[in-house]
N, C-alpha and C positions, 0 to 999 in steps of 0.2 A: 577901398582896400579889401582883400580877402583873407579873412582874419581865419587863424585855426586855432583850437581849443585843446588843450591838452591835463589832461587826469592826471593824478597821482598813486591813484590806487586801483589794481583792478578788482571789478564787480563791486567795491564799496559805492560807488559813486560821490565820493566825501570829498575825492582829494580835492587838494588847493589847484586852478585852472593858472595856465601862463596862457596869455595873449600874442602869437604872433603876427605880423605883417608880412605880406607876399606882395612883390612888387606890382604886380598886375592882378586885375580878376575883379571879380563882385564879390561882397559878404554872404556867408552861407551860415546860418543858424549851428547850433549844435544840436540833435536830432534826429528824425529820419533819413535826411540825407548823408548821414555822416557816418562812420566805421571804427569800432577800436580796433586797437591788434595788440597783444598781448606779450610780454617778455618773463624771461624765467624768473624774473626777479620781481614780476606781480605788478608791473606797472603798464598804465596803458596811456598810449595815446590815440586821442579822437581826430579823425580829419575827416573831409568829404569823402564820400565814397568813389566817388570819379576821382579820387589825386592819383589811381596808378592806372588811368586810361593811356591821359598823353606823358610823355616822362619829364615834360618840359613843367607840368604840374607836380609829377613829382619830388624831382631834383629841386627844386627851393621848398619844398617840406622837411625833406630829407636835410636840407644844412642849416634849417630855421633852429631844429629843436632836436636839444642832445639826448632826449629820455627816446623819441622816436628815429634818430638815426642810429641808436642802441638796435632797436627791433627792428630795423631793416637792412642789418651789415650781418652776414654769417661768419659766425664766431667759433672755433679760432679761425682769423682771418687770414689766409693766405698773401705774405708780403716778398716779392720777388726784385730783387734789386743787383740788376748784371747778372742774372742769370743764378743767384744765390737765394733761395727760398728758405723763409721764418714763418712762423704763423703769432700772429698778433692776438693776445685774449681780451676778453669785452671788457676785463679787471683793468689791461693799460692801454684801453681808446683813450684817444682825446675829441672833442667833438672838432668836428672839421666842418667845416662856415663855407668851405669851395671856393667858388668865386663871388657871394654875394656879397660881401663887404665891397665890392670893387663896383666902382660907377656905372661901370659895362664891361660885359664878355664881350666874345671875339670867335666867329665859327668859319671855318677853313671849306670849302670846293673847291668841285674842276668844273661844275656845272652847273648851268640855273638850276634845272629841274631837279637837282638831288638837294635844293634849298624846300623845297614841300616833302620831307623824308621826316621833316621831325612833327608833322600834322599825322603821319599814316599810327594808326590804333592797333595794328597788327604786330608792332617790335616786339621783339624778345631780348635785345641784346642790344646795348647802350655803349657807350666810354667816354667818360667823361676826362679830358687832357689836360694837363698844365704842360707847355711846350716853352722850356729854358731855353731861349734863342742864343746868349751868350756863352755857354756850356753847350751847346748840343746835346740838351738830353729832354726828356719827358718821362711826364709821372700819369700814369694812366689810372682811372677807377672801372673799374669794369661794373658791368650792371646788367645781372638777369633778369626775367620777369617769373616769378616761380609760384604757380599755381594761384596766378592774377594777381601780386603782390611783389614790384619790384624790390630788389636784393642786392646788396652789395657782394661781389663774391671772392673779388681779389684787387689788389693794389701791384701794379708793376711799375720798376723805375730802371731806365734803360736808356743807351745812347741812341741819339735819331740817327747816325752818321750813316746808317744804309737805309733810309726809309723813303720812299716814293717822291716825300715835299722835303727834303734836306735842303734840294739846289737852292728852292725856293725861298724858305725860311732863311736861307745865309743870305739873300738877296734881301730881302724883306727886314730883316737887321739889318742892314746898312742902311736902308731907306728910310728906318725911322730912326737911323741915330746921326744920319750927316746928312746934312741939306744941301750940300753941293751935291753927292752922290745925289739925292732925290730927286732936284732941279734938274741934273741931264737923265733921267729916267720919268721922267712925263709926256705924255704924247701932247701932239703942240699942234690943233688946239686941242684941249681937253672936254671931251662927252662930261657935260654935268645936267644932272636929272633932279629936280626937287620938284615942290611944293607951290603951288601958287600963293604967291601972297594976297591975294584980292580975291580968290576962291579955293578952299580948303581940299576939295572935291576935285581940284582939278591938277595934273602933273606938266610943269613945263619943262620941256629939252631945250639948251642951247648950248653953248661950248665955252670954255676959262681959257685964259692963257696962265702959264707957268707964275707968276704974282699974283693974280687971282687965286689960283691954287692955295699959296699962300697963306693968302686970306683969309680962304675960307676951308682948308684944311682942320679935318678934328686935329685930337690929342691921338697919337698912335702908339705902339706899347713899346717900350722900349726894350725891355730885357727879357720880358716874359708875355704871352699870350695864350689863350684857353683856348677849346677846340672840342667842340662836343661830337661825335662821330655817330651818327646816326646807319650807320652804313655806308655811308654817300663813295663813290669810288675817288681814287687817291691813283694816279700814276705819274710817274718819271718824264715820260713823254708826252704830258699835258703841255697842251701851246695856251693853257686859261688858268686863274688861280681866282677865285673872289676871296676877298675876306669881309663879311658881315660881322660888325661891330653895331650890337645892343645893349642898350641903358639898360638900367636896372630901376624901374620904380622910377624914370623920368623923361621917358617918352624919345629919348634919341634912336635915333634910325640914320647908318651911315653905312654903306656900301661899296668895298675899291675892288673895281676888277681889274688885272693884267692880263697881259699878253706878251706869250713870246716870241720874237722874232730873233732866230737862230740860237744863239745864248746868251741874249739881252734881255729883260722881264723891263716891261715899261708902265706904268698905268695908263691906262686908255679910258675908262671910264670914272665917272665918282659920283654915287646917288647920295643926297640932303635929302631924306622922308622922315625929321624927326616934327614932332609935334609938340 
């Protein structure tokens, strides 16, 4: 586990430490490798110093520990809802957990290749989604990187009903809440990608039929689903949609990609790489 350490006081070095857990990662000492940053109210927290490289290290630091998602949310925090802006003060945060309480997120493309967008060290500019499938709406966190220390900079809560994956997402709820709609919405037979059982190292391709599917279908979300936006492009006219679904702290790795043929979204493929 990759444990972070966190002070109570700054520059005393006295305070009392809380211990957190991060789902993935190796243990990192408290030390030279590690960073305070400091808040008006004199409290510090210590993390590695690489946690605002990738934001993917970030963003479970950021919802682990409420004294440092204090010192990295700029306050008053800008909150826009339909188009109606409030600024929120540090006095009424509430800590917000994200999505780490939850088994596994959930990240939205149109393409493989904008699935290596949350590895590049270059971002500036993050959003982290809650997408209400049932409502048609989303709650966005936005996230700059400001002078090598990403920042919370605004909260917006807004309807998806004209956004690029609307069609999508209305398809995608159905799919995961009625199983006859999902039975005629599988390509027959079905591209399944795992794991070898008899060598870890190795990936085998072969194909399910619609009861296998089944079978071996994850858990999919039913009302709500996250979506980290790395940049990755989003359009209307995408004939691709993947949704990567990642465990949290237990090693699942699950993969569905569609395909549209006219304006039916089918799934065609389904990778199994959890370990």
């Amino acid at each position: 586990m990759f444990i972070l350490a966190f002070c109570c006081a700054c520059n005393s070095g006295k305070g009392k430490a809380d211990s957190v857990d991060r789902p993935v990662g190796t243990s990192v000492p408290v030390g030279e490798d590690t960073v305070a940053f400091c808040t008006d109210s004199a409290e510090v927290a210590t993390v590695p110093r690489n946690a605002d490289e990738l934001f993917d290290d970030f963003i479970y630091n950021y919802a682990a520990n409420e004294k440092w998602q204090k010192a990295r949310t700029v306050f008053p925090l800008p909150y826009i809802k339909e188009g109606k802006r409030q600024l929120i003060k540090e006095a009424d945060w509430e800590h917000d957990q994200l999505f780490t309480k939850e088994s596994y997120y959930t990240l939205l493309y149109d393409k493989e290749e904008d699935m290596e967008l949350e590895k590049n060290l270059s971002l500036d500019t993050v959003t982290v989604e809650w997408l209400y499938l049932d409502v048609h709406e989303i709650r966005q966190y936005h996230f700059q990187r400001r002078n090598g220390l990403w920042m919370l900079t605004s909260i917006e809560h807004r309807s998806t009903l004209e956004d690029p994956d609307e069609d999508f997402l209305e398809f995608f709820y159905k799919f995961s809440n009625d199983s006859v709609f999902q039975r005629g919405h599988i390509a027959v037979p079905l591209k399944f990608v795992t794991s070898d059982p008899d060598d870890e190292f190795q990936i085998l391709e072969t194909t399910l039929e619609v009861d296998q599917w089944f079978a071996f279908r994850p858990l999919l979300p039913v009302d709500k689903m996250t979506n980290i936006d790395y940049g990755q492009s989003h359009s209307m006219h995408s004939r691709r949609k993947i949704i990567d679904l990642r465990g949290i702290g237990n090693g699942f790795s699950n993969t569905l990609f569609f395909k549209r043929s006219g304006n039916d979204w089918k799934l065609v493929q389904f990778d199994d790489l959890s370990n």
